[in-house]
TISE-365832 format. One record per residue (C-alpha): residue in one letter; chain; x, y, z. Coordinates in nm, 3 decimals. Layout:
<pt resn="A" chain="A" u="X" v="Y" w="Z"/>
...
END
This chain:
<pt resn="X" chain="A" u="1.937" v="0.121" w="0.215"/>
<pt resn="X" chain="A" u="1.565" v="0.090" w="0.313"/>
<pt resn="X" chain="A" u="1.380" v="0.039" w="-0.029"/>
<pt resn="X" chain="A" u="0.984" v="0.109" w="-0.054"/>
<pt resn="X" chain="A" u="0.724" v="0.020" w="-0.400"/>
<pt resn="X" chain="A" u="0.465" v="0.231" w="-0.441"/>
<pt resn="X" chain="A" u="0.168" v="0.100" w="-0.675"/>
<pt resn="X" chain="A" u="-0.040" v="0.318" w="-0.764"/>
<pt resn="X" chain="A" u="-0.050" v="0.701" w="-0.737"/>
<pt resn="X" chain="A" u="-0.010" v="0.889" w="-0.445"/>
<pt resn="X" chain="A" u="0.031" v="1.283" w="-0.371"/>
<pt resn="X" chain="A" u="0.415" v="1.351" w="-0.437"/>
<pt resn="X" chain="A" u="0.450" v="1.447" w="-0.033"/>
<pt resn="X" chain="A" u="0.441" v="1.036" w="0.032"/>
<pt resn="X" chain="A" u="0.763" v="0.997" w="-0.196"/>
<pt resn="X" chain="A" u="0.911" v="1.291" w="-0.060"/>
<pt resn="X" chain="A" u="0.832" v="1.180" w="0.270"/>
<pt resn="X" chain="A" u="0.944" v="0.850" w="0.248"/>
<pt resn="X" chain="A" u="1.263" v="0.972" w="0.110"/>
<pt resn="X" chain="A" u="1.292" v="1.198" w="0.400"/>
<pt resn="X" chain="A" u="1.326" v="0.911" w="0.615"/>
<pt resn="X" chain="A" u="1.585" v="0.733" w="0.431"/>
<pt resn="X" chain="A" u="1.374" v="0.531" w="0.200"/>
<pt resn="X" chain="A" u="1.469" v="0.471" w="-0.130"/>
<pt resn="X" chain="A" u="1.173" v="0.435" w="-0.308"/>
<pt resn="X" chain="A" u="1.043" v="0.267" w="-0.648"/>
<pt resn="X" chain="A" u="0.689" v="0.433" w="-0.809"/>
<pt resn="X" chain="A" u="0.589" v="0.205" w="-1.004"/>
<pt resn="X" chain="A" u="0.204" v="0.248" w="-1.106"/>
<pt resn="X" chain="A" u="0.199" v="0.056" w="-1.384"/>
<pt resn="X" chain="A" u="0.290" v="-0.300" w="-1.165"/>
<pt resn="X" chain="A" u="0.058" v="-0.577" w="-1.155"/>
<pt resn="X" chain="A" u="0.048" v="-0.909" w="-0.961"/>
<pt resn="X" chain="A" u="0.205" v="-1.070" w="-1.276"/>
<pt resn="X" chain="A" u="0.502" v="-0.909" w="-1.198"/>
<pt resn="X" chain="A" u="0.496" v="-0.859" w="-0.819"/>
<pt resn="X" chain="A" u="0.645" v="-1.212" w="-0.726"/>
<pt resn="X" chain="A" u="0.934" v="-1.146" w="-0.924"/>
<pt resn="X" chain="A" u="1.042" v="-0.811" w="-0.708"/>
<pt resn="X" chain="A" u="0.888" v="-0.777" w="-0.322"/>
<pt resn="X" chain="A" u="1.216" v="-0.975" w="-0.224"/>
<pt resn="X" chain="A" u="1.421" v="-0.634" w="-0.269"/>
<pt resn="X" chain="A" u="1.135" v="-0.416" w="-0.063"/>
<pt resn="X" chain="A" u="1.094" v="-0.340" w="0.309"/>
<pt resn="X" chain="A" u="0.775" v="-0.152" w="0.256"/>
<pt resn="X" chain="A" u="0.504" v="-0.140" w="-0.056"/>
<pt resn="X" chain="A" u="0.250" v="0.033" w="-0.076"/>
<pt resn="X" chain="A" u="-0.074" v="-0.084" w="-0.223"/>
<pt resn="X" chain="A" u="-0.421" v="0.020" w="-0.371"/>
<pt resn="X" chain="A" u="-0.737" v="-0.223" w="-0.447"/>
<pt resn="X" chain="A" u="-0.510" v="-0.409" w="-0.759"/>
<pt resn="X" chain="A" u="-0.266" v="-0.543" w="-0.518"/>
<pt resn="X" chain="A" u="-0.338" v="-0.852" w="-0.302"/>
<pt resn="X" chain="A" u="-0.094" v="-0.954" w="-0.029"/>
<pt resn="X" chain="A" u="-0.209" v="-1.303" w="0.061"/>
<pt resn="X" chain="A" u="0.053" v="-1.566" w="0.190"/>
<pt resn="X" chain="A" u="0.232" v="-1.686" w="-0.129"/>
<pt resn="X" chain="A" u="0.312" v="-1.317" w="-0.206"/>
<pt resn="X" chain="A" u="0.439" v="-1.219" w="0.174"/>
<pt resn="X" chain="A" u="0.631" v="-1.563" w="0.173"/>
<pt resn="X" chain="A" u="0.795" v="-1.433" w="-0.094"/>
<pt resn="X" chain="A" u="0.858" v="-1.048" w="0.057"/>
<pt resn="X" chain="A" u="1.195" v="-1.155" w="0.302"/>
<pt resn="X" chain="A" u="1.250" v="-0.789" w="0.343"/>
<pt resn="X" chain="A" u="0.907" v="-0.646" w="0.391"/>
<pt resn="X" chain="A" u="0.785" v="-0.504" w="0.769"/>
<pt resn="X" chain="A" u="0.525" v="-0.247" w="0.641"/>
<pt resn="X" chain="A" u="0.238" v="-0.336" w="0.391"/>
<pt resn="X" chain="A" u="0.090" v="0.018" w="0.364"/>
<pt resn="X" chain="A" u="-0.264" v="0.031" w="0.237"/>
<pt resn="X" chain="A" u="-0.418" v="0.335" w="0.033"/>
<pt resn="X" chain="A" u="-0.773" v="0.312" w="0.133"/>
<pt resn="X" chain="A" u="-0.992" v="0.169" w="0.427"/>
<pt resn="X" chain="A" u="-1.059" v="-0.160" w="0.325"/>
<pt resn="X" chain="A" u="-0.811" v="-0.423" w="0.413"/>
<pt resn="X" chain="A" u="-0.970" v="-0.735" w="0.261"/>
<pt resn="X" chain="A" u="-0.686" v="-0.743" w="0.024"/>
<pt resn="X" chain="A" u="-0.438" v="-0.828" w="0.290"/>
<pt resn="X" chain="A" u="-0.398" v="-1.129" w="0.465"/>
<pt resn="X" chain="A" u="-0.351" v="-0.963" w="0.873"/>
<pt resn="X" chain="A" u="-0.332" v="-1.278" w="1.054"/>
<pt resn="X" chain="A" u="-0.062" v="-1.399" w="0.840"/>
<pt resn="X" chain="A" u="0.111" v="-1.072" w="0.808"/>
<pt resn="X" chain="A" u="0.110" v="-1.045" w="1.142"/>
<pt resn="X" chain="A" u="0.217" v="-1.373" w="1.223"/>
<pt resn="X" chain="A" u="0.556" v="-1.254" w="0.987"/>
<pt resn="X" chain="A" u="0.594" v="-0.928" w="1.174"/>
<pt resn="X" chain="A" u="0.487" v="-0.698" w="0.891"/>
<pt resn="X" chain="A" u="0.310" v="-0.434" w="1.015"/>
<pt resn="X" chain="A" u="-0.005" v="-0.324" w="0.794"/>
<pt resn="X" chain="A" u="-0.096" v="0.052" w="0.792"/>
<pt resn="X" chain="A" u="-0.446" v="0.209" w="0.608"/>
<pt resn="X" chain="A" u="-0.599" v="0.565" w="0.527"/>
<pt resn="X" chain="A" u="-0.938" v="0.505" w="0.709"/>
<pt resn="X" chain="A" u="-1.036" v="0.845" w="0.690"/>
<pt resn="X" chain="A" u="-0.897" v="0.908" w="0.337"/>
<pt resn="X" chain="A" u="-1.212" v="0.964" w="0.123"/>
<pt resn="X" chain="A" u="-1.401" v="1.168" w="0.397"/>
<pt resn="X" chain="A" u="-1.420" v="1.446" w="0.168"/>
<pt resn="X" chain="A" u="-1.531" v="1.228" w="-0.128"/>
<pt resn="X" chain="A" u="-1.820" v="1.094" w="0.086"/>
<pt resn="X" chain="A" u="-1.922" v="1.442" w="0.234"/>
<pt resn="X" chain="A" u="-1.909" v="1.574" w="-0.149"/>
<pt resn="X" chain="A" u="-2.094" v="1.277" w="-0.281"/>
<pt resn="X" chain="A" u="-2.364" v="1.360" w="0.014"/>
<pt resn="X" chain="A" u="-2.419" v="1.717" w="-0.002"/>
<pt resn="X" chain="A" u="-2.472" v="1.615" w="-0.378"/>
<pt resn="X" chain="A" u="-2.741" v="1.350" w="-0.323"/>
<pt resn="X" chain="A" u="-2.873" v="1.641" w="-0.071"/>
<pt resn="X" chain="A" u="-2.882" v="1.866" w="-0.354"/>
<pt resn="X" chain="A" u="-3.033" v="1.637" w="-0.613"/>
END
């Protein structure tokens, strides 16, 4: 069975969807990069927010994974020339906080 980690928290429609397409999958918010090493061996797919860092010694470790999904724009937390160099395929949410930033500038506008 595919197995996925999620992070941090995400809308209940990512589990749900995951699980939809045959992913069995672990949320586990409360994981750290203490404790990371010791379990990306079992995952195809993790999921990650800013406290996360996939850099070579923790995708050397990750046999299974093929998709290092980001929450968020930024993807200076990931190491993409050595992901892909391992086939892992890294996804992001570029447009994610577009109605954070549109709130945050009406606000200023207002102010």
């Amino acid at each position: 069975m595919k197995k996925a980690l999620v992070t941090d928290y995400v809308h209940p429609s990512l589990i749900t969807g995951l699980e939809d397409r045959g992913y069995s999958v672990d949320y586990e918010t409360s994981i750290d990069m203490s404790v990371l090493p010791t379990i990306i061996h079992k995952y195809e797919m993790v999921v990650i927010n800013s406290k996360i860092k996939m850099f070579p010694d923790f995708i050397d470790q990750a046999a299974q994974l093929k998709y290092i999904c980001r929450l968020g724009s930024g993807l200076e937390i990931i190491d993409l020339d050595y992901a892909a160099q391992n086939n892992i395929h890294v996804i992001n949410t570029p447009s994610g906080n577009n109605n954070g930033e549109a709130e945050h500038a009406m606000g200023m506008l207002l102010t």
